[in-house]
N, C-alpha and C positions, 0 to 999 in steps of 0.2 A: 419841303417845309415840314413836312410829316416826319422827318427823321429827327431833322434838327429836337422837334419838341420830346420825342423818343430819349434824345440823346440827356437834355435836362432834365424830362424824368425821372433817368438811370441814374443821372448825378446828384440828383436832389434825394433819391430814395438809395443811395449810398453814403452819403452826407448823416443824411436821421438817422440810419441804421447803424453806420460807427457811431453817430454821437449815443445814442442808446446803450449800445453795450458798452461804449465806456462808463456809462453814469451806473450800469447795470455794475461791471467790474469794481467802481469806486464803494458803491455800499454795499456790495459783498466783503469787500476787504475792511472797510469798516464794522461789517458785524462779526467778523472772523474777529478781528482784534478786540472789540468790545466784549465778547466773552471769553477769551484768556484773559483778560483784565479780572483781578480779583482789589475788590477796593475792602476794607477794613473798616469798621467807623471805628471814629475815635471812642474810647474809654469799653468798649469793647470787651466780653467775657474773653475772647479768642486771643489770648496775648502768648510770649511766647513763655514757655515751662519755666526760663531762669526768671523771669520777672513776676511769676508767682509763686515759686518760689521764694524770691526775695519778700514777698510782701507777706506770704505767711511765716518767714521768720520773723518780718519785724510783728507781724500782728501776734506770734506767741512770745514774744522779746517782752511783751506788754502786759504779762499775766503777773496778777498779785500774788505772789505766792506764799507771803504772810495769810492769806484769806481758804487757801486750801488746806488737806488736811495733811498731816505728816506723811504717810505713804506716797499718796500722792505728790506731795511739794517734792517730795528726793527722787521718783521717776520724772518729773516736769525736768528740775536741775540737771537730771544726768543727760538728759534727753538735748536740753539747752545746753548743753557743754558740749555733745555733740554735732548736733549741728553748726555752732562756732570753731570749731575744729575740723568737720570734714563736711559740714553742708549737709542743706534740707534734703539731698537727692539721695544721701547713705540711709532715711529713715524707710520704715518699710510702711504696709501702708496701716497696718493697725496703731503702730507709733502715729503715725500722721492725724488718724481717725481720734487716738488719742488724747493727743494737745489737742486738736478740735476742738474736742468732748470742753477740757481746759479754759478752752480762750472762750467758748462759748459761757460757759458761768460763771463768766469775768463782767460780760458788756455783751447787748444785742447786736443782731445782726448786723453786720459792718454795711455801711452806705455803699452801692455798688459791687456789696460782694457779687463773685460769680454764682450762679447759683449750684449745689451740690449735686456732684452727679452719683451719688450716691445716695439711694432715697433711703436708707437706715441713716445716714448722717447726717438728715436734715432736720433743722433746730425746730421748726412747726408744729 
């Protein structure tokens, strides 16, 4: 009789022991996965280069340029002519800093802009 109950023991504390490390095995492969997981929020500074891009073209597309002064107005337009011809990517980044400068003494700071990672080219 002594063995017999030996023998459910063994099965019973072989039984929990797989079930354990499996439950042990599923939430480890659950937190493996969980941080390669890279989630985004929406509307998000982290977008990707062509879609800020695009949005600081159309935000210097917007500048009045009846309202600046004549040197300026013909660097904005030549600058705007280029970028319509080969894109915001061929400016360098003083050009860029530039129109900024531009769009910035147009209208305040845009709702959800990113914020400047350049602390000289911030409007504050």
């Amino acid at each position: 009789m002594l063995s017999w109950l030996w023998a459910v023991a063994l099965a019973l504390a072989l039984l929990s022991g797989s079930v354990a490390i499996r439950s042990w095995w599923l939430e480890r492969k659950r937190r493996i996965i969980a941080q390669r997981r890279v989630v985004e929020r929406p509307n998000s500074f982290y977008g990707s280069e062509a879609v800020h891009n695009q949005e600081d073209a159309e935000w210097w597309g917007r500048i009045e340029l009846e309202r600046l002064h004549e040197l300026n107005r013909e660097y904005v337009e030549r600058l705007l002519s280029q970028i319509d011809g080969a894109g915001v990517g061929t400016l360098s980044n003083e050009e860029r800093a530039f129109m900024e400068r531009m769009a910035d003494l147009e209208a305040p700071l845009r709702p959800g802009v990113r914020p400047p990672t350049d602390p000289r080219l911030s409007t504050a």
